[in-house]
C-alpha positions in Angstrom: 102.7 74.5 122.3 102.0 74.8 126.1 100.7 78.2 125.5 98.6 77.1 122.3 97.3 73.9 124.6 95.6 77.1 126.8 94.3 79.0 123.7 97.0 81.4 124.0 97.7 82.3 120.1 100.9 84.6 119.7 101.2 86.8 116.5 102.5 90.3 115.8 102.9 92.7 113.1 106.4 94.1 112.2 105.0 97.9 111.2 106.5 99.7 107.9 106.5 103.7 108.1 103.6 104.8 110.1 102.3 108.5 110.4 102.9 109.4 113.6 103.4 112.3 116.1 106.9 110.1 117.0 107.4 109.1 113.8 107.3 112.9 112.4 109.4 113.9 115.5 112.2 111.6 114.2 110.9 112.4 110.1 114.2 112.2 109.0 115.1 109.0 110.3 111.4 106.7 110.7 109.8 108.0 107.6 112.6 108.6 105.3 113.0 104.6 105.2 111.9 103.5 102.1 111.0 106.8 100.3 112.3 105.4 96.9 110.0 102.4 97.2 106.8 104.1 98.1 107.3 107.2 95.5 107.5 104.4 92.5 104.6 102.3 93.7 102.6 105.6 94.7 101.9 105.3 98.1 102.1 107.1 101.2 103.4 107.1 104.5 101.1 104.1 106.7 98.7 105.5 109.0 97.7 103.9 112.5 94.7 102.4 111.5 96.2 100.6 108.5 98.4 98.9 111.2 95.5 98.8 113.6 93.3 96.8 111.0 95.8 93.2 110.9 95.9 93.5 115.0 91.9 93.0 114.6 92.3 90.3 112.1 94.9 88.6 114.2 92.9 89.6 117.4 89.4 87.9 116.0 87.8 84.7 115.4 88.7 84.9 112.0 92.1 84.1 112.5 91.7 81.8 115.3 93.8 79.3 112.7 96.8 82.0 112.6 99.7 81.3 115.4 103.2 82.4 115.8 103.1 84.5 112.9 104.6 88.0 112.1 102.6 89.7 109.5 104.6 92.5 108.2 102.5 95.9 106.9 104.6 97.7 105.1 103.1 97.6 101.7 105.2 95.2 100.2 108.4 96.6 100.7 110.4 94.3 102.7 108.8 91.4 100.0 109.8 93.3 96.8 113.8 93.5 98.5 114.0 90.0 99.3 112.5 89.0 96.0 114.5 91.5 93.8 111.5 92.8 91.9 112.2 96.9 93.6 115.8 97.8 93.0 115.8 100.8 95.2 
C-alpha cells in the first residue's frame, strides 16, 4: 500500500512461449513447452509484440485501476491445465 499511496502500481506478465533469438537458441527446451496444447488449439509460437501489447495495457491509463496483478499470455494454456478442459 505504501507504494500504491505514491502512485506506484506493480503488475507483470508471466510470458508463454515467445519467438525469440534465445528462445530458438534453447528450441528444444523454451518452445517445445506446450506443443501438444498449441497444435490442438491451432496456434503458434507467441511473438514479442503479443507480449509487448499487455505491458502497454498495464503501462497506460487504461489500467490505472489494475495493481498487483500477473497477467499471464500464454494463450490460455496454463488456464485450460488448471481447469481440466486440455488434457495434454
Amino acid at each position: 500500500t505504501d507504494l500504491l499511496t505514491k502512485g506506484i502500481r506493480i503488475n507483470a506478465i508471466l510470458p508463454g512461449p515467445t519467438d525469440t533469438p534465445l528462445a530458438r537458441a534453447n528450441a528444444d527446451i523454451w518452445l517445445a513447452y506446450a506443443t501438444d496444447y498449441r497444435n490442438a488449439v491451432g496456434v503458434k509460437h507467441l511473438q514479442p509484440e503479443e507480449m509487448a501489447d499487455p505491458l502497454l495495457y498495464l503501462c497506460s491509463d487504461m489500467a490505472s485501476g489494475v495493481n498487483a496483478e500477473n497477467i499471464i499470455v500464454d494463450h490460455g494454456y496454463t488456464s485450460a491445465q488448471i481447469t481440466g478442459s486440455f488434457k495434454g
